[in-house]
C-alpha positions in Angstrom: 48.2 -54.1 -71.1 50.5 -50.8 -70.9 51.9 -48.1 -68.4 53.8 -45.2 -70.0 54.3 -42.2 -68.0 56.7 -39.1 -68.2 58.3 -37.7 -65.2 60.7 -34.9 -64.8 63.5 -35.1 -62.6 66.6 -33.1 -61.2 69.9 -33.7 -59.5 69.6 -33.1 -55.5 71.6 -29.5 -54.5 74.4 -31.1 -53.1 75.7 -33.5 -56.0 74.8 -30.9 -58.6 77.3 -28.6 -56.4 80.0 -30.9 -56.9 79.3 -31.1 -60.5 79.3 -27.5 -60.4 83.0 -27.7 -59.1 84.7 -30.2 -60.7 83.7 -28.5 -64.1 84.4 -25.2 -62.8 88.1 -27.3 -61.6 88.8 -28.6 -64.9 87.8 -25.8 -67.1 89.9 -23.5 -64.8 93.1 -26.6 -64.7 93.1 -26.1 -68.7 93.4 -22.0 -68.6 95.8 -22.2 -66.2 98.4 -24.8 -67.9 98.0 -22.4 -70.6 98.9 -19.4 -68.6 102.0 -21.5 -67.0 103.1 -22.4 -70.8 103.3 -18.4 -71.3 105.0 -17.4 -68.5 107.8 -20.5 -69.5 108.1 -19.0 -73.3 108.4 -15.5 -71.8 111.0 -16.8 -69.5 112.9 -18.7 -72.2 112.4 -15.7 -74.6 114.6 -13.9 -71.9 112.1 -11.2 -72.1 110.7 -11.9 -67.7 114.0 -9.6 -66.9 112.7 -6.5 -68.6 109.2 -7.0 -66.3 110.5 -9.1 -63.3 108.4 -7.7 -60.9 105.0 -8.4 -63.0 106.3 -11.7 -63.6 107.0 -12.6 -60.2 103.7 -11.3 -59.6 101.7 -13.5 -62.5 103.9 -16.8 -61.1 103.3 -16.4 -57.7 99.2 -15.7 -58.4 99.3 -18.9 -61.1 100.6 -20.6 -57.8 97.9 -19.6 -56.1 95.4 -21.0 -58.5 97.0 -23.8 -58.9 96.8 -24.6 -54.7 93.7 -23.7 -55.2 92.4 -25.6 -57.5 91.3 -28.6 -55.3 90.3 -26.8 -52.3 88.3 -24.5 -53.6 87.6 -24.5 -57.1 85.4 -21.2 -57.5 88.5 -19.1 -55.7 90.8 -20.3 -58.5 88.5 -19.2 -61.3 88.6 -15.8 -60.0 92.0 -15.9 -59.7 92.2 -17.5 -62.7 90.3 -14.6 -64.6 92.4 -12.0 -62.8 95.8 -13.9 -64.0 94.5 -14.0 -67.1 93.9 -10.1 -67.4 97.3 -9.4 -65.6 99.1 -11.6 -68.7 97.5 -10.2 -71.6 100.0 -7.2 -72.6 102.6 -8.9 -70.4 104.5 -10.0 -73.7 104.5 -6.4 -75.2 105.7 -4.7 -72.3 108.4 -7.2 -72.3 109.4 -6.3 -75.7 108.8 -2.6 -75.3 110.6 -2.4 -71.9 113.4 -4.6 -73.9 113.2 -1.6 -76.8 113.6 1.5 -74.7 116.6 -0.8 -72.7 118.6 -1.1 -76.0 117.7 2.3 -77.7 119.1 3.9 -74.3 122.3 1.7 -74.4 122.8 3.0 -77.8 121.8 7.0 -77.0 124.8 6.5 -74.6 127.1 5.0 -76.8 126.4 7.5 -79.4 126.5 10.3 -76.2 130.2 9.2 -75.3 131.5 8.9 -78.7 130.5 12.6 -79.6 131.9 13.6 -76.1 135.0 11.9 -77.4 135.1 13.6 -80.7 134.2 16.9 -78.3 137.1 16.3 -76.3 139.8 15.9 -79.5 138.5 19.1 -80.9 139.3 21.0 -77.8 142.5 19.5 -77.7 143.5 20.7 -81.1 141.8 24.1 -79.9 144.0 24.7 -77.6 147.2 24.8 -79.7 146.5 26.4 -82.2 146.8 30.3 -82.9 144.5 32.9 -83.8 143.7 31.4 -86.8 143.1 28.1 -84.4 141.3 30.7 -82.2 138.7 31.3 -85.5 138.7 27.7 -86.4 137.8 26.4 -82.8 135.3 29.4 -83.2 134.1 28.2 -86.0 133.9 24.6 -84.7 131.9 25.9 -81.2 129.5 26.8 -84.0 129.2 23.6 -85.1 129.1 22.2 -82.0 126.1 24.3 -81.7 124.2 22.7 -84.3 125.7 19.3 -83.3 123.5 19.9 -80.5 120.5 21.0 -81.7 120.1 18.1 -83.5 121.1 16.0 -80.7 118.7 18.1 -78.3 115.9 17.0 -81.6 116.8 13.6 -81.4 116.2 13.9 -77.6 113.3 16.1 -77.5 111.2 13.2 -78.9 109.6 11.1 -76.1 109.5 7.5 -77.6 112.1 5.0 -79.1 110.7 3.9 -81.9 110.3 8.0 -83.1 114.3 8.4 -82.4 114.9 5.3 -84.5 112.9 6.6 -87.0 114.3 9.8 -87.8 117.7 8.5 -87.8 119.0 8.6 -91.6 117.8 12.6 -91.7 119.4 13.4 -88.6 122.5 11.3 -89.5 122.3 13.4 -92.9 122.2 16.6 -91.4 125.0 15.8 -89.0 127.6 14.7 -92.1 126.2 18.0 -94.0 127.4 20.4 -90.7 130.6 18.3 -90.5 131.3 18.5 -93.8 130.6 21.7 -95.0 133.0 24.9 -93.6 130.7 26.8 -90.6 131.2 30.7 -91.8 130.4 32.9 -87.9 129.3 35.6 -90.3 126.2 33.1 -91.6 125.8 31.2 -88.1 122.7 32.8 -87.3 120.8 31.8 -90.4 122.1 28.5 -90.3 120.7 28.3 -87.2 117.4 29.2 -88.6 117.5 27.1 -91.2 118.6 23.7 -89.1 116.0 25.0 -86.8 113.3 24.7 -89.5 114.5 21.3 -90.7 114.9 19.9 -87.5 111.0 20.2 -86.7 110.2 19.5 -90.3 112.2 15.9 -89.4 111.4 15.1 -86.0 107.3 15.9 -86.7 107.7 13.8 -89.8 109.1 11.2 -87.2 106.7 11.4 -84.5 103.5 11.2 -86.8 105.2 8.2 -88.3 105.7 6.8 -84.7 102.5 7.5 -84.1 100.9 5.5 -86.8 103.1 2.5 -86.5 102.4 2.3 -82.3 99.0 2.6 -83.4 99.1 -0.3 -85.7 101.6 -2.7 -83.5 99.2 -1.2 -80.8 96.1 -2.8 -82.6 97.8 -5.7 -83.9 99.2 -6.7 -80.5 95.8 -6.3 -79.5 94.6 -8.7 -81.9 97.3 -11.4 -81.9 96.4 -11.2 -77.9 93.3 -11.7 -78.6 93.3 -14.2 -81.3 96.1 -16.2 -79.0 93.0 -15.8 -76.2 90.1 -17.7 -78.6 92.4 -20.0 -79.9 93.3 -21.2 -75.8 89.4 -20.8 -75.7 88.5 -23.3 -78.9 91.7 -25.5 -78.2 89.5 -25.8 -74.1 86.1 -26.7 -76.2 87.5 -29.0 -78.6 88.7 -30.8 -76.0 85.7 -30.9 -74.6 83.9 -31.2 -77.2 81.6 -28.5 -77.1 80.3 -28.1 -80.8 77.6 -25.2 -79.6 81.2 -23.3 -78.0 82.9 -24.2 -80.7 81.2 -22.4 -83.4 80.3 -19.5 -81.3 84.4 -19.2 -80.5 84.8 -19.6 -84.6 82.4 -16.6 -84.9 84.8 -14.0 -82.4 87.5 -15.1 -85.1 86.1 -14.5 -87.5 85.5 -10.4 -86.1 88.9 -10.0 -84.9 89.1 -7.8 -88.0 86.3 -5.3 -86.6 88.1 -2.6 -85.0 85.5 -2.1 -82.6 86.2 -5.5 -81.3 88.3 -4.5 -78.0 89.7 -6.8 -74.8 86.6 -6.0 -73.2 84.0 -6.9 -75.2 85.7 -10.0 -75.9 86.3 -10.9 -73.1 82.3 -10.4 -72.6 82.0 -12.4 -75.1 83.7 -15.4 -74.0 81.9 -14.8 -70.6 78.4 -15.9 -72.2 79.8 -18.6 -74.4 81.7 -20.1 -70.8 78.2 -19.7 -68.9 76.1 -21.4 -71.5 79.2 -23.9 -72.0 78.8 -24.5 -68.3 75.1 -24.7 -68.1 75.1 -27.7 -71.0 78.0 -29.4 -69.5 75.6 -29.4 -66.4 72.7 -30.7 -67.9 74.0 -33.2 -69.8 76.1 -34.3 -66.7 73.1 -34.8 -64.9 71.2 -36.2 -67.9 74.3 -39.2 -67.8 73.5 -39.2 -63.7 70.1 -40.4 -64.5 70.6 -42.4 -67.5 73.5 -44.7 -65.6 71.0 -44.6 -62.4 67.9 -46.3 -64.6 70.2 -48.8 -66.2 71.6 -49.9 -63.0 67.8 -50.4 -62.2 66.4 -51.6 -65.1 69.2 -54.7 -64.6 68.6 -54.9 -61.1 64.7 -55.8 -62.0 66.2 -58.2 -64.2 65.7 -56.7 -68.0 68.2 -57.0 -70.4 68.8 -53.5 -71.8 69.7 -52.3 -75.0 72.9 -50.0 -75.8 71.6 -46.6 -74.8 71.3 -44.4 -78.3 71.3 -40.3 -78.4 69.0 -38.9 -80.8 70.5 -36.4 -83.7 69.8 -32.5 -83.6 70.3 -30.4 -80.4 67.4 -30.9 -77.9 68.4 -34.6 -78.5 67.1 -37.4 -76.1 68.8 -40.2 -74.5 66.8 -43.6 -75.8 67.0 -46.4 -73.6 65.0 -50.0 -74.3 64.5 -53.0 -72.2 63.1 -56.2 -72.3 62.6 -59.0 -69.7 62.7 -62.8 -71.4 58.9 -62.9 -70.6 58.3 -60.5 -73.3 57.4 -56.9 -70.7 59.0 -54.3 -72.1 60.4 -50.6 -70.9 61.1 -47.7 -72.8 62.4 -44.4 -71.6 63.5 -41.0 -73.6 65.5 -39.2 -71.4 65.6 -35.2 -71.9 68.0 -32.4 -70.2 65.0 -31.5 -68.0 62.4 -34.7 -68.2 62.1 -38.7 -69.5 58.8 -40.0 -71.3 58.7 -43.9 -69.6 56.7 -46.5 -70.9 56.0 -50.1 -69.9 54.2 -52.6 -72.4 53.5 -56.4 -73.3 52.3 -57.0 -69.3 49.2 -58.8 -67.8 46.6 -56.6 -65.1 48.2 -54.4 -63.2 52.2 -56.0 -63.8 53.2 -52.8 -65.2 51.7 -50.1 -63.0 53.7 -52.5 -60.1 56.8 -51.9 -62.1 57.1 -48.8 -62.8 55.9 -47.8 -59.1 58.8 -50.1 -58.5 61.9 -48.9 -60.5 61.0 -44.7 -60.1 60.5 -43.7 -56.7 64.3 -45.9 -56.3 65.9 -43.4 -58.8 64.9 -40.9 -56.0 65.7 -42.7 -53.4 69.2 -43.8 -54.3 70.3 -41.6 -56.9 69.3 -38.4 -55.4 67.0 -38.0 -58.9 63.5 -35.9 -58.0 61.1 -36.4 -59.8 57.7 -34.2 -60.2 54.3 -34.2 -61.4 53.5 -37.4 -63.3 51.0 -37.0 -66.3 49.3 -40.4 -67.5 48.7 -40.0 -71.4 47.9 -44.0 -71.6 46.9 -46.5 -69.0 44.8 -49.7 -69.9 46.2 -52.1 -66.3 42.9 -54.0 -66.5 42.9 -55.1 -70.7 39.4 -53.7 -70.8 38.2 -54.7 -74.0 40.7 -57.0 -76.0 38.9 -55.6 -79.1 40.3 -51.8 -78.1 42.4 -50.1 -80.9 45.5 -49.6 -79.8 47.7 -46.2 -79.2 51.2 -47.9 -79.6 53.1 -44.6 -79.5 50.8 -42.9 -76.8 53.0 -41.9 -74.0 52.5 -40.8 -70.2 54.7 -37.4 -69.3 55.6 -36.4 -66.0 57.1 -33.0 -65.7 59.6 -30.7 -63.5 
């Protein structure tokens, strides 16, 4: 005669809390190593000088998770999360900071060496005679230009627009010092430079604007694309296939300008909750699994290596067999297990299976819910009775 029977069952509050945590822990151990590995490149880079105060700020709060980690894993998360928001254009104001740092070292340089050349020409002003007197007039004039262009160069707000315009402004400078300054034209000249001068420097700033734009987006992306590689470098690890390919996907639309920080990061919050909510089930699926093998060899059955079905709502397949020929078969789901027990006299197998479940509860912290009988025949009523050999009792959440 036969018992099979299905039963649902789930993992008591508590020890699913501390699977809860310790994924939480080790997920959140992984992003933070990560984040400690940028603030050491940064640091060797010698870029953490140019944004000490954020740095100290992202190391002390990586400190923070990192204490945190084992006392109290959610906290760290958050923390975690906020770290990783704090670091993300941490690199590119490093590098922009650096930037404005050398472009105003060389604005001063450049500022002495014309006060320099200033203070010659004044010098040689001074002893000259009338015709010196027109000459330094003539040189006040150019002077005059001199510093329109240097007021130009000056007038534009970013570094990068400054560097740009460079060669023309650098042009127009050896074109006043070269050429004689006549007083009787300087007020045309003046005109003129004045027209060039915004013809260059709106020229430059356009430019500027584009290429900010672009390192803009492109810093954006690389910061984004260094964010899902941490993420499918996490996954492959732990061998999340599902994560994985969802993580390959976000790649894969880096190149859609619409794709921002935000929605990414969006993005990766779904893929880490259903990441989480697998790694759950199939931790507790292993809970049960180890619990019904411990049991099955306790009632003395010699149990088969424990298979996992292909596709992915696969089931756990576990078959026993004691040396008197009874056997026990259970498919184990994320959320349920079919059981059944064959090849037994009278009621052998109902005695077994009432038996080896209620223990699962009992010392495994494994509850399990309605039963639902699909086959029963304790009693062999009937050797002539056609047999159902893949009928199966369910018992459900």
């Amino acid at each position: 005669m036969s018992y099979v029977a299905e039963r649902g069952w789930e993992i008591e509050a508590k020890r699913r809390r501390e699977m809860y945590l310790e994924r939480i822990r080790n997920v959140t151990a992984a992003y933070a190593a990560r984040n400690r590995e940028r603030l050491v490149a940064l640091s060797a880079q010698g870029l953490d000088i140019f944004i000490l105060e954020e740095y100290r700020s992202c190391l002390s709060l990586l400190e923070r998770v990192e204490r945190a980690l084992s006392r109290d894993p959610e906290q760290a998360r958050d923390e975690n999360i906020r770290l990783s928001a704090l670091m993300r254009s941490l690199g590119t104001r490093a590098r922009e900071n650096r930037r404005a740092t050398q472009a105003a070292e060389k604005e001063a340089a450049e500022a002495a060496m014309e006060a320099e050349r200033d203070a010659a020409r004044e010098r040689l002003a001074a002893d000259r005679d009338a015709l010196a007197d027109r000459i330094a007039q003539e040189q006040a004039a150019r002077d005059g230009l001199l510093d329109m262009i240097r007021k130009a160069n000056q007038s534009l707000p970013r570094p990068i627009a400054r560097d740009l315009c460079q060669l023309d402004l650098k042009a127009l400078r050896h074109e006043i010092e070269l050429h004689p300054v006549k007083l009787e034209d300087i007020q045309q000249i003046q005109i003129d430079l004045k027209s060039r001068l915004e013809s260059v420097t709106e020229r430059a700033r356009i430019k500027a604007e584009t290429l900010q734009f672009a390192e803009q987006r492109e810093d954006a992306r690389r910061e984004m694309s260094a964010v899902l590689e941490d993420a499918l470098a996490l996954y492959t690890q732990l061998s999340d296939d599902l994560a994985q390919a969802a993580i390959r996907n976000l790649q894969s639309s880096l190149v859609d300008e619409r794709v921002t920080i935000q929605t990414l990061d969006e993005s990766l919050a779904s893929i880490r909750e259903a990441a989480d909510d697998r790694a759950l089930q199939e931790g507790a699926r292993r809970h049960v699994v180890s619990g019904l093998l411990r049991e099955l060899r306790n009632a003395g059955f010699i149990v088969s290596e424990p298979k996992l079905e292909s596709g992915e709502a696969a089931a756990v397949v576990i078959k026993a067999q004691r040396p008197s020929g009874a056997q026990a078969a259970f498919r184990v789901n994320l959320d349920g297990m079919t059981y059944k027990f064959d090849h037994y006299q009278g009621q052998a197998c109902l005695d077994e299976a009432n038996t080896i479940m209620p223990r699962l509860q009992d010392i495994y912290g494994i509850e399990l819910e309605e039963e639902r009988i699909s086959w029963r025949n304790p009693d062999m009523i009937g050797k002539s009775e056609k047999r159902l050999p893949e009928s199966m009792g369910e018992r459900r959440k």
